[in-house]
C-alpha positions in Angstrom: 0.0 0.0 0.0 1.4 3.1 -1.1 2.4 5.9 2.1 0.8 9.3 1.1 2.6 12.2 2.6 0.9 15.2 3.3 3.6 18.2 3.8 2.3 21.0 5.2 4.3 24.3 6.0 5.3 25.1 9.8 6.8 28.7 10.4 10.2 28.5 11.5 10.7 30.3 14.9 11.5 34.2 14.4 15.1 35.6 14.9 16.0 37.8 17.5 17.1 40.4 15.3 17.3 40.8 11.1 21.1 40.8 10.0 22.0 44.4 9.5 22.2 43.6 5.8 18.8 41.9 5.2 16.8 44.2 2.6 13.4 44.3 3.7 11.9 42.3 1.1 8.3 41.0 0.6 8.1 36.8 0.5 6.6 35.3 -2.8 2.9 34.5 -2.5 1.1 31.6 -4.5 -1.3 32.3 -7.2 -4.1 30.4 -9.3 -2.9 28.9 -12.4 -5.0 30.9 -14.5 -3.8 34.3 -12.5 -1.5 36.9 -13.9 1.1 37.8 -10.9 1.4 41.2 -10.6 4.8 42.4 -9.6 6.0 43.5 -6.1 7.8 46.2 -5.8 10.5 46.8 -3.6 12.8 49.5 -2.8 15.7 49.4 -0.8 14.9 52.9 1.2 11.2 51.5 1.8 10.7 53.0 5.6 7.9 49.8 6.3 9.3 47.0 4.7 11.7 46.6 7.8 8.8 46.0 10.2 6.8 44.5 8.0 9.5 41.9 8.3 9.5 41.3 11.7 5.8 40.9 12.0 5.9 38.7 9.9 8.7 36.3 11.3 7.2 32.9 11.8 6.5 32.8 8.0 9.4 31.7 5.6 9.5 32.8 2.3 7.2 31.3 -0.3 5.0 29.1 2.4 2.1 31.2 2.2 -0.6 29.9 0.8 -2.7 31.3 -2.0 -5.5 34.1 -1.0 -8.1 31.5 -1.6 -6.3 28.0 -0.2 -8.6 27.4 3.2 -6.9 24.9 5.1 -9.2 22.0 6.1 -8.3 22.5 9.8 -6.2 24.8 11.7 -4.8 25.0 15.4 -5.6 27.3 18.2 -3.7 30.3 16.5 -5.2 30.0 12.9 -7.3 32.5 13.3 -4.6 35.0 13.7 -2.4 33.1 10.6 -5.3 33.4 8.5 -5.2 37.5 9.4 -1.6 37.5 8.3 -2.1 35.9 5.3 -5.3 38.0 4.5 -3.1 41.2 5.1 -0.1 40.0 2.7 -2.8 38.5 0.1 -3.9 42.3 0.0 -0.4 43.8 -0.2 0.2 41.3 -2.8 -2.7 42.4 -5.2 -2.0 45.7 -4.1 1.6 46.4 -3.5 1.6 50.3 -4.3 -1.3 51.3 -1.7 0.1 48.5 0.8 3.2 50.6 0.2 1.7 54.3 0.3 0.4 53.0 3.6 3.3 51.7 5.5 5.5 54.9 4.6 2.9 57.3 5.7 2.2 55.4 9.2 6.2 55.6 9.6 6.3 59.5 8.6 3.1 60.0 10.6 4.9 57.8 13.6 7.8 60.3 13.0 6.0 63.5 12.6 4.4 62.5 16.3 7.4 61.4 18.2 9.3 64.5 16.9 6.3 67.1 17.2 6.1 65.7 21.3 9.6 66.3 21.4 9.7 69.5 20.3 6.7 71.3 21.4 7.0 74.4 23.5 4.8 75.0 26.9 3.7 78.0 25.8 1.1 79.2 23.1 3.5 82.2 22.2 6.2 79.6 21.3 3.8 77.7 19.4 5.2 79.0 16.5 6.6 77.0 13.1 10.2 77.9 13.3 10.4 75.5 17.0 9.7 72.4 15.0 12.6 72.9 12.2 15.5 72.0 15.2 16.9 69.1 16.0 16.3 67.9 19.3 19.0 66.2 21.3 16.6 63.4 23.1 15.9 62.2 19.5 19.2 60.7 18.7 19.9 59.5 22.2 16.8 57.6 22.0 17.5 56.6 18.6 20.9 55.5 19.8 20.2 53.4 22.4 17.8 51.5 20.6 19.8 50.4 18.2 22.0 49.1 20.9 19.3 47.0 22.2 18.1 43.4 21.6 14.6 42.8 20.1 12.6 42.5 23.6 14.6 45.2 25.7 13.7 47.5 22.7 10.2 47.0 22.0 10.0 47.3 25.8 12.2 51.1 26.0 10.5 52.3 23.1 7.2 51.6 24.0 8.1 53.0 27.8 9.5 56.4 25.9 6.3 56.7 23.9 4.7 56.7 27.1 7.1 58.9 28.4 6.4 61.6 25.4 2.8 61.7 26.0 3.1 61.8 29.2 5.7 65.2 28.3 3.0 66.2 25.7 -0.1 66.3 28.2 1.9 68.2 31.0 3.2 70.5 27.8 -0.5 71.2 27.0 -1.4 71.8 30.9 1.4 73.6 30.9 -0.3 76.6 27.8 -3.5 76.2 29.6 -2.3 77.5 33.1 -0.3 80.3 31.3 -2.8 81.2 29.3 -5.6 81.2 32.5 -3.2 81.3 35.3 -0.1 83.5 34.3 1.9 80.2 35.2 2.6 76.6 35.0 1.1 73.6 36.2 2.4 72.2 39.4 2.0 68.1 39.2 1.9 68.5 43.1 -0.8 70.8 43.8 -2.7 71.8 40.3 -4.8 68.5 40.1 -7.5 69.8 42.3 -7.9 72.9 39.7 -8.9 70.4 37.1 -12.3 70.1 38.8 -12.9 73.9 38.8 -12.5 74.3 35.5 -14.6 71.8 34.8 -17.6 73.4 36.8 -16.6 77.0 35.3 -17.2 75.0 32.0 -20.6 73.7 33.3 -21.5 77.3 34.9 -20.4 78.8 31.1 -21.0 76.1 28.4 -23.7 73.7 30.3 -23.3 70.8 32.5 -23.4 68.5 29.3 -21.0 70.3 27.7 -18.9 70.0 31.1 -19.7 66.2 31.3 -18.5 65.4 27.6 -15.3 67.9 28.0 -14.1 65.4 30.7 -14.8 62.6 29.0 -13.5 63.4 25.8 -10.1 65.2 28.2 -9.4 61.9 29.7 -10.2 59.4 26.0 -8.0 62.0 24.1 -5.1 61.5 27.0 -5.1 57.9 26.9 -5.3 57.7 23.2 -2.1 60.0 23.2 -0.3 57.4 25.3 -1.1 54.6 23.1 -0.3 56.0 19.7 2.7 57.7 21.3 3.8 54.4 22.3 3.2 52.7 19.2 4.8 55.2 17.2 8.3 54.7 19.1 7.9 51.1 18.8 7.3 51.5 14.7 10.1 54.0 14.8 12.4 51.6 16.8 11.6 48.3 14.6 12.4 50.2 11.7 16.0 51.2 13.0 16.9 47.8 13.9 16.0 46.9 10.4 17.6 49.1 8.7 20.9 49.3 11.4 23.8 50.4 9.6 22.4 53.2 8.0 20.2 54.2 11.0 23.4 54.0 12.8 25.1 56.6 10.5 22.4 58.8 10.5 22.9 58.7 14.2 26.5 59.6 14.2 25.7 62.7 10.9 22.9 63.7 13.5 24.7 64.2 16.6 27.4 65.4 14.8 25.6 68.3 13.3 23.8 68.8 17.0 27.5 69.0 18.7 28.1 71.3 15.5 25.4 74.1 15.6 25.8 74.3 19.8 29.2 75.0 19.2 28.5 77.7 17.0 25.7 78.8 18.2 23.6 78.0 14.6 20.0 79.5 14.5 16.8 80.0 12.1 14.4 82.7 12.6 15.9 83.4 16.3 15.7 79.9 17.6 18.6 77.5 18.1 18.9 74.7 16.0 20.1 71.8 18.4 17.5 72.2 21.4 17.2 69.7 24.4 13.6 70.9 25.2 11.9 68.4 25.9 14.4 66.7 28.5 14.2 70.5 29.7 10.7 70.4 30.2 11.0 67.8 32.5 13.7 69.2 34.1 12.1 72.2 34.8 8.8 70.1 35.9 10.8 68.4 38.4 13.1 71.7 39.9 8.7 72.8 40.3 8.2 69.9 41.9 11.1 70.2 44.5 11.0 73.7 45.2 7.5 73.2 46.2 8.4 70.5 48.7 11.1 72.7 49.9 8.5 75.8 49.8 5.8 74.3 51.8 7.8 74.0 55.1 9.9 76.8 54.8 6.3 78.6 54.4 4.9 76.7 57.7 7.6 78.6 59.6 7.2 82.2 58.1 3.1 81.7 58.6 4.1 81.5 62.7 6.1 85.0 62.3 3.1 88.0 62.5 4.4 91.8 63.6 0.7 92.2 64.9 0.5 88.6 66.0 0.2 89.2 69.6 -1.2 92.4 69.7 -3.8 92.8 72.0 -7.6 94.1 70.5 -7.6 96.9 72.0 -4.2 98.3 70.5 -5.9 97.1 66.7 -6.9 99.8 64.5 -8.4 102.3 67.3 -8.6 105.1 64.5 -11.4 103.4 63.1 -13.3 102.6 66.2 -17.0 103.4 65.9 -17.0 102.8 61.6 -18.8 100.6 59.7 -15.4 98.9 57.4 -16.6 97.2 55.0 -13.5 95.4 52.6 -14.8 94.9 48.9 -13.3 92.3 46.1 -14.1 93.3 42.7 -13.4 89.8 40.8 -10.9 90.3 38.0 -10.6 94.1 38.6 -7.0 94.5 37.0 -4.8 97.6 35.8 -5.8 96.6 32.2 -9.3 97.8 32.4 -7.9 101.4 33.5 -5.1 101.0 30.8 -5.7 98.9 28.1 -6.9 100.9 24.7 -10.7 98.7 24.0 -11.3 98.6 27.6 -10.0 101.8 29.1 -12.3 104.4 27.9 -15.4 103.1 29.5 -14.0 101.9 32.8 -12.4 105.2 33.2 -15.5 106.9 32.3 -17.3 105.4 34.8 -14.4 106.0 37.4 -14.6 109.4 36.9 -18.4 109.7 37.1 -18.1 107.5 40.1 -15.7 109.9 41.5 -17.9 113.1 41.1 -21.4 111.2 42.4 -19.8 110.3 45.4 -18.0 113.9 45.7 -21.2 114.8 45.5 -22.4 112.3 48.3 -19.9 113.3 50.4 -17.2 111.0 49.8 -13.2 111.5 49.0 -11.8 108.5 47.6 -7.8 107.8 47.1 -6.5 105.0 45.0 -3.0 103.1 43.9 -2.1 99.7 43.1 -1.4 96.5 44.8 0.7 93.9 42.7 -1.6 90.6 43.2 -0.4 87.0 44.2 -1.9 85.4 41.6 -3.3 86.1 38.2 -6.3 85.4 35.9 -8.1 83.4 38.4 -7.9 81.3 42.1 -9.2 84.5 43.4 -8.6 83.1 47.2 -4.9 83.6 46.6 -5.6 87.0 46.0 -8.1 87.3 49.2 -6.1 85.5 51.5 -3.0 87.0 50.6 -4.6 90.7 50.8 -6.1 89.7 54.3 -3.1 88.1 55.5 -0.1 90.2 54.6 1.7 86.8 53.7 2.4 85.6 49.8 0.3 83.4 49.3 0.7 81.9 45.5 -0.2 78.6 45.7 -2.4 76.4 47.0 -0.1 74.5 49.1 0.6 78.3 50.7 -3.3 78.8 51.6 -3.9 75.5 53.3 -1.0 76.2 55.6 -2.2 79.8 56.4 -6.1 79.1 56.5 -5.1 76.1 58.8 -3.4 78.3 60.9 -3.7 81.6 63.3 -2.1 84.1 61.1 -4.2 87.8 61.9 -5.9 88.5 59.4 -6.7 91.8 58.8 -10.7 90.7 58.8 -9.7 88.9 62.3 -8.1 92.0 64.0 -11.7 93.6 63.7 -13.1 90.5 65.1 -10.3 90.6 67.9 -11.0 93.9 69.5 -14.2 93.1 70.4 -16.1 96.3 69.0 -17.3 95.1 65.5 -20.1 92.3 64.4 -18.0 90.9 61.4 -19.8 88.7 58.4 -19.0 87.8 55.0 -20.7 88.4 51.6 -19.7 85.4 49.3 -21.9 85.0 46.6 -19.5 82.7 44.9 -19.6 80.5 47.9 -21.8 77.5 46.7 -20.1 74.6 49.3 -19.0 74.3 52.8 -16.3 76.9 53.6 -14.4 76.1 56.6 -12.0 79.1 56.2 -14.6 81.6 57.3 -13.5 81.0 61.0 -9.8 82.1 59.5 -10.9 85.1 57.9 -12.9 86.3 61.5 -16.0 86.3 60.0 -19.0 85.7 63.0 -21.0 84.8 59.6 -21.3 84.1 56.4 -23.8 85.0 53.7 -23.5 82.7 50.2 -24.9 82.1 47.3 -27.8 80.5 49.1 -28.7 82.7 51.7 -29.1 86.1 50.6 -32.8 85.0 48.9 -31.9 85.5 45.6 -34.6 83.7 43.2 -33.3 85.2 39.3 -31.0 83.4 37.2 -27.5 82.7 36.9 -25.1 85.0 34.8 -22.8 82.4 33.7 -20.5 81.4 36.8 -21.6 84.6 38.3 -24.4 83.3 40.6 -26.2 86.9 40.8 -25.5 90.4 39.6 -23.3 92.4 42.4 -26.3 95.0 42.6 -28.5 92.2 43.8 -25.4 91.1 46.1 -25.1 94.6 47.3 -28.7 95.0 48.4 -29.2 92.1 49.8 -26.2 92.7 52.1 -27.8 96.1 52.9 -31.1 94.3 53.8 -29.5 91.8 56.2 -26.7 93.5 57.5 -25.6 96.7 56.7 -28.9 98.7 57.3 -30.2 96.9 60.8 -30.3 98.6 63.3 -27.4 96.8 65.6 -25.7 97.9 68.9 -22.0 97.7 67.4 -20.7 98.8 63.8 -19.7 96.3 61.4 -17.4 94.6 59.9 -17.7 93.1 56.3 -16.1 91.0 53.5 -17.9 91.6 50.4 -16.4 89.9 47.2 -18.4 90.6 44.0 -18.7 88.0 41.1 -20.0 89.9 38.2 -17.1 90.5 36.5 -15.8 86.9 36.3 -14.9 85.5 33.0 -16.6 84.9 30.7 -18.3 87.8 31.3 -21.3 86.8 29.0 -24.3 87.3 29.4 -24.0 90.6 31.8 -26.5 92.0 33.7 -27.3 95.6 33.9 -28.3 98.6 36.3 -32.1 98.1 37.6 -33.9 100.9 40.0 -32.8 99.6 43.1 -36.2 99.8 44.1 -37.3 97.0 41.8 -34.0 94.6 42.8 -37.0 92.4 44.6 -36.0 88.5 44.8 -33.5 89.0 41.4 -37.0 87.7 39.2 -36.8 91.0 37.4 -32.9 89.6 36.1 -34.9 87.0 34.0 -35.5 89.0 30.6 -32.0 90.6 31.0 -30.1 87.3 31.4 -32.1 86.0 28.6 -31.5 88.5 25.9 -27.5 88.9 26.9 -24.6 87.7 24.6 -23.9 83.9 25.0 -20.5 83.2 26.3 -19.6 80.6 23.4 -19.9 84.3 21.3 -17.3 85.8 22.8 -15.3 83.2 24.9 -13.0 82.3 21.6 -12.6 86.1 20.3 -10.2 88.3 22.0 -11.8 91.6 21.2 -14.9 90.6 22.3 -13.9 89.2 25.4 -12.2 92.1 25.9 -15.1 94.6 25.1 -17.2 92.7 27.4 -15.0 92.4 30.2 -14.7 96.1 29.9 -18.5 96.7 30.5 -18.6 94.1 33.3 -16.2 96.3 35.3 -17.9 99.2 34.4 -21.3 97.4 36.1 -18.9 96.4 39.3 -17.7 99.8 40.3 -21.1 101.1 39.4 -23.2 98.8 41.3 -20.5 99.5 44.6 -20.6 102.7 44.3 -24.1 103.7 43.6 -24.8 101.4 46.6 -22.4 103.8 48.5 -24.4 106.8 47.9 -27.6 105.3 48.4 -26.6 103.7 51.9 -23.5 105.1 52.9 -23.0 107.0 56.4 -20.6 109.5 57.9 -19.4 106.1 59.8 -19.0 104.5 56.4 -15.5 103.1 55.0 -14.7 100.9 52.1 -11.9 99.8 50.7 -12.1 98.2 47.4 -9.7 96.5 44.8 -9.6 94.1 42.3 -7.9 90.8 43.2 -6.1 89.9 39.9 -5.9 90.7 36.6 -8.4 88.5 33.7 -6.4 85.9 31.6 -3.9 86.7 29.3 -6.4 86.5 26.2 -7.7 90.2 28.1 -5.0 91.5 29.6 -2.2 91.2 27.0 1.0 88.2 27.5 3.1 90.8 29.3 0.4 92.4 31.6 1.7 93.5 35.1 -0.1 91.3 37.8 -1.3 95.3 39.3 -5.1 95.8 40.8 -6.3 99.2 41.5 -7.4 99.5 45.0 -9.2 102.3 46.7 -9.9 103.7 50.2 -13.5 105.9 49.9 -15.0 107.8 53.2 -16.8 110.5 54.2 -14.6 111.5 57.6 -11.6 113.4 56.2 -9.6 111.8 58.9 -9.6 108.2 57.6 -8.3 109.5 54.4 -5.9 112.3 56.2 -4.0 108.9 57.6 -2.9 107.9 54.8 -1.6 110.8 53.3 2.2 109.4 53.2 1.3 106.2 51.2 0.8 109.2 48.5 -2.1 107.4 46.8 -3.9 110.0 43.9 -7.2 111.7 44.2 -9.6 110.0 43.3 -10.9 106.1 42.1 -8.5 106.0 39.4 -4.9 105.4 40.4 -2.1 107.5 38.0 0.1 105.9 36.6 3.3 106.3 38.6 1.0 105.9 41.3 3.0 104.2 44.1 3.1 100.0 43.3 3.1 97.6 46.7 2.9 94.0 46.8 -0.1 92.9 48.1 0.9 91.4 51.2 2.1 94.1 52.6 -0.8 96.2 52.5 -2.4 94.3 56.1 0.9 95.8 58.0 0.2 99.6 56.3 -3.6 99.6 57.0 -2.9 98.4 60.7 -0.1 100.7 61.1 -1.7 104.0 59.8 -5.1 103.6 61.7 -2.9 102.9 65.1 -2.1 99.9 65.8 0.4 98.5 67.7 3.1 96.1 66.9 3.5 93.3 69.6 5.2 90.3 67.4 5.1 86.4 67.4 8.1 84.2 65.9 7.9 81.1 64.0 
């Protein structure tokens, strides 16, 4: 009886690595008889062939079989042979588009891993002229892979994909904080800020809009990751297959780096070897340890207060018997007194401001305070203000809220002789800091009665704020004057929609905000356009100052002080990539001795500051203030 023997092909097991001198090559495929072969083509420089090559490995040359062979049984992993051999039956009846496809994945792959490496951390660097350079991490990486065996490299290149998109995400954080924040993100203490700005996009785009911003945030970073670290693995295959002439590439490369930081080579102002992206993470991690290093040195400089142990009845005697009453004027900063589209209406209304309350019976005296913080996290701004402490971060304002640091809020409190509350209308959740500030209590966004809508993040218009404040507090009849935080939300970004002067007589419950909040501009108008945002912002702070100080006139006593400033300047899509981080602040009364003692801070005439109008930092205004109304210095040490 004749033996039949059935031969069938068995994939040889892959090498570790293809000799250096292997040409990517495509095997021969089967065809029908009665099938014309159609010739693959192969070129030497073919970026795809390489990898191509080693996915394939388990397949020798000319044992595939034909697209339509179906074997009568396969093993467990047939279903993935029969995928390979589907994929080279297609690149075999269509060798041009199979090639078209693998050399744009590689220059797509390459375009990615060198776009991560060289992006800046700034929007104004995000110009064309930083991707023409040559970054240093590129041929490092590109050297050491090639120094590598098959598993150790798939394993580091996929590990400096990651690494890249992690660099890439922190890179984008880093625009958006800049951009928002005046600075960049802190990995240590910035993760908590995420949340607010998702509920300022909910308050200014919709809740649904919030919901799919975070979803689509968090898809968009791990798909970053996983195409990052595919493209380094792609990239890294290919240099292995190609390895002698990736390897002089490697040397020309580093060469010409070595070359053009010698000599100091440039296009369009920008250096052509650059090491920015190790940079970047350099600088990230010099953030991460100074903050470390910051927080206790902090601690100890929190425990140091000039006016720490001075007893309440040597605090601020030359205001006994007034009603003080500290103002915040969100986003208040020296560009709407300077800046050409915003300028001439705020200052108009300044000026108007100043005459009606000339008229009241008021003086008014104004400079600048150089803020802690810039185009948002107003608290830093507040506490620092209150504190006469820098406080910049939110590592800083944990330490001093958790603290005993005066305030200058608390010194009223301390003496005895003032009833002290707060007016936080942008208060919407617990707020344990209160008892920090010395504030006996606390009116927010819940309990001033307010039933009209929302402008925006702004949970009521400042006039309503204002007269509800006069309703509860400031006009009751009480046995002691008072003592009052009032921080105004109207002018918060996006400023769209914006409400507008009512009678005050017809301020009711806030219904009669309904029509006006209805038929204002949308903020996804204006949020994107620079003028615009700019022209709105403008009339929010001219609605502010006008809502404070036509509430001065209307309810304002011979007892009556306020002191109000803005606590940072809007974002830099307002206030200009080099604004100053300067608020105006203003002291207003009717007694011409509270103003008399401060005639040597040489502040000008007026609400508007001058221009060389004298410049302090913010935390050292508490110190001033105490000292000029009388107080008396007894200090603690840390």
């Amino acid at each position: 009886m004749p033996v039949f023997t059935r031969f069938r092909h068995q994939p040889p097991t892959p090498a570790d690595e293809p000799h250096e001198d292997d040409e990517a090559h495509e095997p021969d495929e089967s065809h029908e008889p009665d099938e014309p072969r159609e010739p693959h083509v192969v070129e030497p420089d073919d970026p795809g062939e390489a990898i191509e090559a080693t996915a394939d490995a388990g397949a020798a040359p000319g044992t595939e079989a034909a697209p339509d062979a179906r074997p009568a049984a396969e093993p467990g992993p047939a279903a993935r042979t029969s995928r390979l051999a589907h994929w080279r039956a297609w690149r075999t009846r269509h060798p041009r588009a199979a090639l078209v496809l693998r050399r744009t994945t590689t220059v797509l792959a390459a375009v990615l891993v060198l776009g991560a490496l060289l992006l800046p951390n700034t929007f104004v660097a995000l110009e064309p002229s930083r991707f023409a350079r040559i970054p240093a991490e590129a041929v490092i990486a590109a050297v050491l892979l090639l120094c590598l065996p098959r598993a150790a490299r798939l394993v580091a290149a996929a590990l400096f994909g990651v690494g890249l998109g992690v660099l890439t995400v922190l890179n984008l954080l880093d625009m958006g904080f800049t951009e928002y924040l005046g600075r960049g993100f802190n990995v240590v203490l910035d993760w908590g800020l995420l949340d607010d700005a998702q509920s300022y996009v909910a308050d200014s785009m919709g809740g649904a809009a919030a919901a799919w911003a975070a979803v689509g945030a968090v898809l968009l970073v791990v798909l970053l990751l996983v195409v990052m670290a595919l493209a380094a693995v792609r990239l890294g295959e290919l240099l292995a297959a190609h390895r002698e002439r990736a390897a002089r590439g490697a040397l020309m490369a580093a060469t010409v780096w070595m070359t053009c930081v010698a000599l100091g080579v440039q296009t369009f102002g920008v250096p052509v070897a650059t090491r920015s992206a190790s940079g970047a993470l350099e600088a990230q991690a010099h953030r991460v340890v100074d903050t470390l290093r910051d927080e206790a040195a902090f601690a100890k400089e929190a425990k140091a207060d000039r006016f720490g142990a001075t007893p309440g009845a040597q605090l601020v005697p030359g205001l006994r018997g007034k009603d003080m009453i500290f103002t915040f004027i969100e986003s208040y900063g020296r560009s709407a007194i300077e800046d050409p589209v915003m300028a001439p209406g705020v200052d108009r209304t300044l000026d108007a401001s100043t005459k009606a309350l000339a008229e009241a019976g008021f003086r008014a005296k104004s400079g600048w305070l150089t803020s802690a913080t810039y185009g948002g996290s107003s608290w830093l701004g507040h506490s620092t203000f209150m504190s006469g402490l820098w406080v910049d971060n939110q590592q800083r304002y944990r330490t001093v809220s958790a603290g005993d640091h005066l305030t200058l809020t608390k010194a009223f409190q301390k003496t005895g002789d003032w009833d002290t509350v707060g007016v936080m209308p942008g208060v919407q959740k617990a707020w344990p800091e209160s008892e920090w500030f010395g504030l006996d209590k606390v009116y927010d966004a819940f309990d001033v009665g307010y039933r009209g809508p929302k402008f925006s993040w702004s949970t009521m218009p400042d006039q309503y704020a204002l007269e509800a404040f006069q309703r509860l507090e400031h006009g009751r009849e009480r046995d002691r004057p008072l003592m009052a935080e009032v921080v105004l939300t109207s002018s918060h970004q996006p400023w769209a929609p914006l409400p507008r002067m009512v009678d005050w007589d017809e301020v009711g419950d806030g219904s009669v905000y309904d029509d006006i909040e209805a038929s204002g501009v949308k903020a996804s108008d204006i949020i994107a356009d620079s003028t615009r945002s700019k022209e709105e912002y403008g009339k929010s702070i001219e609605y502010s100052v006008t809502s404070l100080t036509q509430w001065l006139e209307r309810y304002g006593t011979d007892d009556t002080v306020l002191v109000f400033l803005g606590d940072h300047q809007p974002l830099a899509r307002v206030s200009g990539d080099k604004a100053s981080r300067d608020v105006p602040v203003s002291v207003v009364a009717k007694d011409p001795k509270v103003l008399d003692a401060i005639d040597d801070w040489n502040w000008t005439e007026g609400l508007k500051p001058a221009e060389d109008a004298p410049v302090w930092r913010m935390s050292s205004f508490r110190d001033r203030f105490l000292t000029a109304y009388g107080s008396t210095p007894h200090p603690t040490t840390g």
